[in-house]
C-alpha positions as CSV (number, residue, x, y, z in Angstrom):
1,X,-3.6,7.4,9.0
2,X,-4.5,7.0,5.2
3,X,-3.1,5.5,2.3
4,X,-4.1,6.3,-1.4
5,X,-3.4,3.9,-4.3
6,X,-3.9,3.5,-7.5
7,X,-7.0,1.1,-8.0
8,X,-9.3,-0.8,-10.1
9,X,-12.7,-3.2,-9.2
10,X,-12.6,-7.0,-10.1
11,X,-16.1,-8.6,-11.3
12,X,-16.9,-9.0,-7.6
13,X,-16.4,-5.3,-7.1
14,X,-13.3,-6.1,-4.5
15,X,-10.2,-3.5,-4.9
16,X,-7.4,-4.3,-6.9
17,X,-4.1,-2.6,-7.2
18,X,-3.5,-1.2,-10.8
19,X,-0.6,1.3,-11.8
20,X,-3.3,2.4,-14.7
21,X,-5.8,3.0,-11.9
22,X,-7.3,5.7,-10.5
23,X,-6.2,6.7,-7.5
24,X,-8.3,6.4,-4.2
25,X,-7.8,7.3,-0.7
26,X,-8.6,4.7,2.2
27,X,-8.5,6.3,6.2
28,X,-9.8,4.6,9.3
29,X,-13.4,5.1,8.5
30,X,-13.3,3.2,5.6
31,X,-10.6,0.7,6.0
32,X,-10.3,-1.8,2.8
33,X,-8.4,-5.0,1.5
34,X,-6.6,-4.1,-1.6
35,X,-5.6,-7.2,-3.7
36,X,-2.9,-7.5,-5.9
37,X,-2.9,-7.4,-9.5
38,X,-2.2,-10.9,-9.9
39,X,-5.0,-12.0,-7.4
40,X,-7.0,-15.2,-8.9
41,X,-10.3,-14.1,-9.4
42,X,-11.5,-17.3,-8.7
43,X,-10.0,-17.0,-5.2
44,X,-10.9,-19.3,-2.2
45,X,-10.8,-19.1,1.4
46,X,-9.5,-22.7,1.2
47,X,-6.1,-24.3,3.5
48,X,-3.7,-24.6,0.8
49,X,-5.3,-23.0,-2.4
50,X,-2.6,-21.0,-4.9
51,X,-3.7,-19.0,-7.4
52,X,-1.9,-19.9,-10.7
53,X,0.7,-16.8,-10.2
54,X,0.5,-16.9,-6.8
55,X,4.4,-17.3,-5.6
56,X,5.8,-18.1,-1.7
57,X,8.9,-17.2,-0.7
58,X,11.5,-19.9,-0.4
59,X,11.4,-22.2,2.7
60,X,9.4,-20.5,5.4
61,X,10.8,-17.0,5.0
62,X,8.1,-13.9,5.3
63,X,7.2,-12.7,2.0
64,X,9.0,-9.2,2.3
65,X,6.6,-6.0,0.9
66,X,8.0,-3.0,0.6
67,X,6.6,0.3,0.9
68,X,6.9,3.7,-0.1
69,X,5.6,6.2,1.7
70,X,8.0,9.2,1.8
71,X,5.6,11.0,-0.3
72,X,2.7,11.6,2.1
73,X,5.5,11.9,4.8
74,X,6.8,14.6,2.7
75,X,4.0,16.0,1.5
76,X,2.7,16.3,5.5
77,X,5.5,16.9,7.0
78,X,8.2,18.8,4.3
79,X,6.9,22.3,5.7
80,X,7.8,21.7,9.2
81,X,10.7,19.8,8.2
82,X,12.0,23.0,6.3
83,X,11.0,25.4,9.2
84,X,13.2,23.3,11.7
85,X,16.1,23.2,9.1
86,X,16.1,26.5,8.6
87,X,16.5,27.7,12.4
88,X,19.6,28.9,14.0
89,X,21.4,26.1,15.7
90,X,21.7,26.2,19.1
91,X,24.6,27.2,20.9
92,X,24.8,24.7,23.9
C-alpha cells in the first residue's frame, strides 16, 4: 500500500501536508509521519501540550479524518472494474 500527498519540509526537515506542495509517494519501505499544516513547529512530546491551533473534538469523541482515496482505487483498479462491467451477465 502507498499513499502520495502533496508535501512540504518544516525547519526540522519533518513532512508537512501542503495543498501548494509537491507531491510525494510514501509505500512500506519508507513509511513516514505527515503533519498537518497547522502543526506547531515548536511541538513537544509533552502530556497535555496544544499547539495554539491545535483543536479537540468536543467531549471525548474521536477526532473524525476523512479520507479520499477513490483515486488510486480508480486509477488501480478502473480497468478491471470496466472489464467486469462490460461482460455478459450470467444466466443462472
Amino acid at each position: 500500500m502507498s499513499l502520495t500527498a502533496r508535501v512540504t519540509h518544516d525547519r526540522d526537515d519533518e513532512i508537512v501536508w501542503s495543498e501548494e506542495g509537491e507531491e510525494e509517494t510514501y509505500g512500506n519501505a519508507d513509511r513516514r509521519r505527515i503533519n498537518w499544516k497547522d502543526r506547531d513547529p515548536d511541538w513537544a512530546d509533552v502530556k497535555g501540550f496544544r499547539g495554539p491551533k491545535n483543536v479537540d473534538s468536543p467531549g471525548r469523541q474521536w477526532t473524525r479524518i476523512d479520507v479520499d482515496s477513490f483515486r488510486e482505487f480508480g486509477r488501480r483498479y478502473g480497468a478491471a472494474m470496466r472489464k467486469l462491467q462490460e461482460r455478459p451477465a450470467s444466466k443462472n
